[in-house]
N, C-alpha and C positions, 0 to 999 in steps of 0.2 A: 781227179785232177792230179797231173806228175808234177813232181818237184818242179821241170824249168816253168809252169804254169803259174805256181803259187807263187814260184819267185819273181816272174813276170808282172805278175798282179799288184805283186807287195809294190815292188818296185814303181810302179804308175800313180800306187795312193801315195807314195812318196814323193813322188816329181809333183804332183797335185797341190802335195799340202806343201811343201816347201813353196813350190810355185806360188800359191796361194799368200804364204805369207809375207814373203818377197812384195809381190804387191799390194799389200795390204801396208807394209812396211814402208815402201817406196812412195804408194801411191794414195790411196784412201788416208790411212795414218797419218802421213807426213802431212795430210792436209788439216786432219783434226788437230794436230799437234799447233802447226800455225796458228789457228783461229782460236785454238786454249790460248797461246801463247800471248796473241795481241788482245782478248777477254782481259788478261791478267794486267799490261801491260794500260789497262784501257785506251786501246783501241777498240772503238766498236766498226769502223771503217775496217781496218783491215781485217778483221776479225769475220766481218759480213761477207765480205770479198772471200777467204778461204773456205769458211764453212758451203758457201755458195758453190763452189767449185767440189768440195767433199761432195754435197748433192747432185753433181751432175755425173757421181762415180757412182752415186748409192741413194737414191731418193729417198729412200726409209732408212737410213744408219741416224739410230737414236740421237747418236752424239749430236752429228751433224742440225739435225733438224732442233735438238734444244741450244747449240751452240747459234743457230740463225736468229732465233726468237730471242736468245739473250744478249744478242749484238743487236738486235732492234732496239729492246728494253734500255739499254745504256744509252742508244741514241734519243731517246725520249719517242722512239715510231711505235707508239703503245697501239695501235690498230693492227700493224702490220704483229708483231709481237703477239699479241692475242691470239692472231689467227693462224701464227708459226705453233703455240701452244697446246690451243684446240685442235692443230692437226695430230700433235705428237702424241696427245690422248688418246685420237683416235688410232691411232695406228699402235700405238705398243700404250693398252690400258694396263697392262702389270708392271708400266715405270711409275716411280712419282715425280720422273720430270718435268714431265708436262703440268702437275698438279702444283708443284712447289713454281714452278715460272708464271702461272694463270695467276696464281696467289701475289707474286711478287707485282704483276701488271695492276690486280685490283687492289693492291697498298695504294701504290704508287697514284693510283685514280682517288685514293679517298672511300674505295667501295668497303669497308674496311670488315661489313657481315661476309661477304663473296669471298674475302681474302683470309679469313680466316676456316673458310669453308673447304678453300683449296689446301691452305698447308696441313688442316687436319686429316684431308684426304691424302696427301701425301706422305702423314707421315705413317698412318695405314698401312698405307701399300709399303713402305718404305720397312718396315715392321714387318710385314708377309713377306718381302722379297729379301732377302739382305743383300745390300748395292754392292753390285762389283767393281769395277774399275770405270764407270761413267765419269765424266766431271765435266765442269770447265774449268778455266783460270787456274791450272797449275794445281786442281783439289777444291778449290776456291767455292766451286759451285757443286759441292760433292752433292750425292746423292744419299746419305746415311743421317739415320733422325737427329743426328746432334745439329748436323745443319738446319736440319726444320724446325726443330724448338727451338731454335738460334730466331727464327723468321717468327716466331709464332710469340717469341719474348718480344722482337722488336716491336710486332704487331699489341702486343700488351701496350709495351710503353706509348706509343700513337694512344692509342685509346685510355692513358694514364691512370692504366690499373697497376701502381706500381709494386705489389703486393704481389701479385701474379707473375709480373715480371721477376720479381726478387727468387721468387721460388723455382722457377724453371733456370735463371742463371747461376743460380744456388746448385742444383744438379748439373748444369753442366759446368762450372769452375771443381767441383767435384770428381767429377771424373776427367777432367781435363787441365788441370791446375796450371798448364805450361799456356795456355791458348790466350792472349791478349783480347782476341773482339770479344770473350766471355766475358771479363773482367771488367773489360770497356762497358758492355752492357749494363755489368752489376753493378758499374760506378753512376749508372745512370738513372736505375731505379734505385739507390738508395738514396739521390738528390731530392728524385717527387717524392721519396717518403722525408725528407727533411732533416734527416741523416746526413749532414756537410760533413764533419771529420770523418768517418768509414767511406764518405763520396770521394773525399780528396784522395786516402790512402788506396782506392781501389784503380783512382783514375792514376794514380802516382804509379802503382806495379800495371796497368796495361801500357803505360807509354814506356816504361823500361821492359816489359818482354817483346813490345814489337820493336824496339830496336835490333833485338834478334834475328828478325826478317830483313831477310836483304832485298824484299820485291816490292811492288808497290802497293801489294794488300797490307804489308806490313808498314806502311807511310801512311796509309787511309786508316789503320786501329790507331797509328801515333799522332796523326795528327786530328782526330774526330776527340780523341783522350785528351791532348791539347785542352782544345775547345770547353771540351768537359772541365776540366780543373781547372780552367778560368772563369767559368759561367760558376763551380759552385765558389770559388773566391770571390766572386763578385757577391753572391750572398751570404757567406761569411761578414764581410763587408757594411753591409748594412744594420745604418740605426748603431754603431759602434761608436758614434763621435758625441762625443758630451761636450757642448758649448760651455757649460761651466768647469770645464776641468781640459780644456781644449790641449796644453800641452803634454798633458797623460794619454789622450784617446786619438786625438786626430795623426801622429806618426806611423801607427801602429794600422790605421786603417790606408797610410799612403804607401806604406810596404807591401800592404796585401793589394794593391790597387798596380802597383809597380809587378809584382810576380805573375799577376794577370795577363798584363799589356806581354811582358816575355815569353811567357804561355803561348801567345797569338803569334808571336815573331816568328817563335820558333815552328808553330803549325803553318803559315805563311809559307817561310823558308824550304815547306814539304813540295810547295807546289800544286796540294790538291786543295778542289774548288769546293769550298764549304761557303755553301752562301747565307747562313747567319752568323760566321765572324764579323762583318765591319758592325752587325747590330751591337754585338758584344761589344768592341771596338770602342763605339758610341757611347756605350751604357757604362764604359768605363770614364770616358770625359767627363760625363757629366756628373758621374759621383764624385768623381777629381774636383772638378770646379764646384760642386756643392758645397765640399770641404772646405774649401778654399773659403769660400763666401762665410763658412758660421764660423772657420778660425783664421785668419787671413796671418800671412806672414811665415806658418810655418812651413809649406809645401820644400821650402827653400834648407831647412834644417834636415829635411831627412832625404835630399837629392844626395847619390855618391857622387866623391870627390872628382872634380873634371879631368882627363888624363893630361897627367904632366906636375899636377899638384901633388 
């Protein structure tokens, strides 16, 4: 083969792969990038709509077909989801996206042996493979084991082994000390272990690192943390009021009742739909009013001063 030959050649794998990447860039990419973007943004609508269009470039691009099943998943179309996941299996059995999103559908259902059956399988494969640049949501939905012990603690806490849960959050705030949804976590198995002060101070530092985040994963660890530091001040709270000593003990339980209710406001104010707040909400009135009833009168002593006074 003479020089103008090879150089002819080269020349072609280069118009190829440039060409190649240009659309891949333009075209495929630009589509995954969407349907990450609105994953993060929670949208699962427009997120379904992109990914959908990526598949009609690339029927099998990994991304694609775990970004479809995971815009189901958000929409609550756990049938349709399933069987986006089961496909993804099938077709690329050396990912664990397909394993770690099967696992998320069977949480989600209650199945909760299936779903631990998945993320252990995921995190497997995830261990044999080291993930490259897969995801959804901006990273969100990486594919690397810290994210599956991430699923596989939550799935502890469901099943309120909080012991188990401690110990895998325990490794990953360890190696990850900057990560808020870890912290979040670990603020949440030290509660079922009955652990309230290490509970308050852990939910304390996840709601100040995800202020960090300027996305809206970073509002959903702050405001789920919220929740958290209010549900264990509310049992803090309890059984603290002595009728015989009512002006020592009952102020003290309507400050912590007050930094509760602020807690909600300010997780409220996030915008995202946690729907056991208004329970807490509730649970907080009516310790209020319990109060009220074994010491009457003082509620009024430890309201702050009204603006203008």
């Amino acid at each position: 083969m003479n020089a103008r030959t090879v150089y002819g050649v080269v020349a072609a794998v280069l118009v190829l792969a440039v060409g190649g990447a240009w659309l891949y860039e333009n075209g495929l990419g630009a589509e995954l990038r969407a349907g990450e973007a609105a994953i993060a943004a929670g949208r699962p609508d427009l997120a379904e709509a992109a990914f959908r269009r990526a598949l009609s470039r690339a029927p099998h691009d990994e991304r694609a077909m775990y970004g479809i099943g995971w815009a189901w998943h958000m929409a609550e179309q756990e049938d349709q989801a399933r069987e986006a996941f089961r496909l993804l299996q099938e077709v690329h059995p050396e990912s664990p996206l397909g394993y770690k999103g099967m696992g998320s559908v069977w949480m989600q259902e209650g199945r909760l042996s299936e779903a631990r059956a998945s993320f252990e399988r995921a995190l497997e494969v995830a261990k044999a493979a080291p993930p490259a640049s897969q995801g959804c949501g901006g990273g969100e939905q990486s594919v690397d084991p810290m994210r599956i012990e991430n699923s596989l603690a939550a799935l502890d806490l469901t099943q309120r082994d909080g012991a188990a849960a401690l110990a895998r959050y325990d490794a990953l705030v360890t190696g990850h000390p900057d990560r808020a949804e870890f912290h979040q976590g670990r603020a949440e198995a030290l509660l079922l272990l009955s652990r309230e002060d290490d509970a308050l101070k852990e939910a304390a530092l996840a709601i100040e690192l995800s202020k960090g985040q300027s996305d809206r994963a970073g509002e959903r660890v702050q405001a789920t943390a919220l929740l958290t530091h209010a549900r264990t001040l509310l049992v803090v709270s309890g059984g603290r009021v002595d009728i015989a000593h009512c002006a020592e003990t009952a102020p003290p339980v309507y400050a912590v009742l007050e930094s509760a209710d602020h807690d909600l406001d300010q997780a409220e104010s996030l915008g995202m739909a946690l729907p056991s707040l208004q329970g807490v909400r509730r649970t907080i009135i009516d310790r209020r009013a319990r109060v009220d009833d074994d010491c009457p009168g003082l509620r009024a002593l430890t309201l702050p001063p009204a603006a203008g006074n």
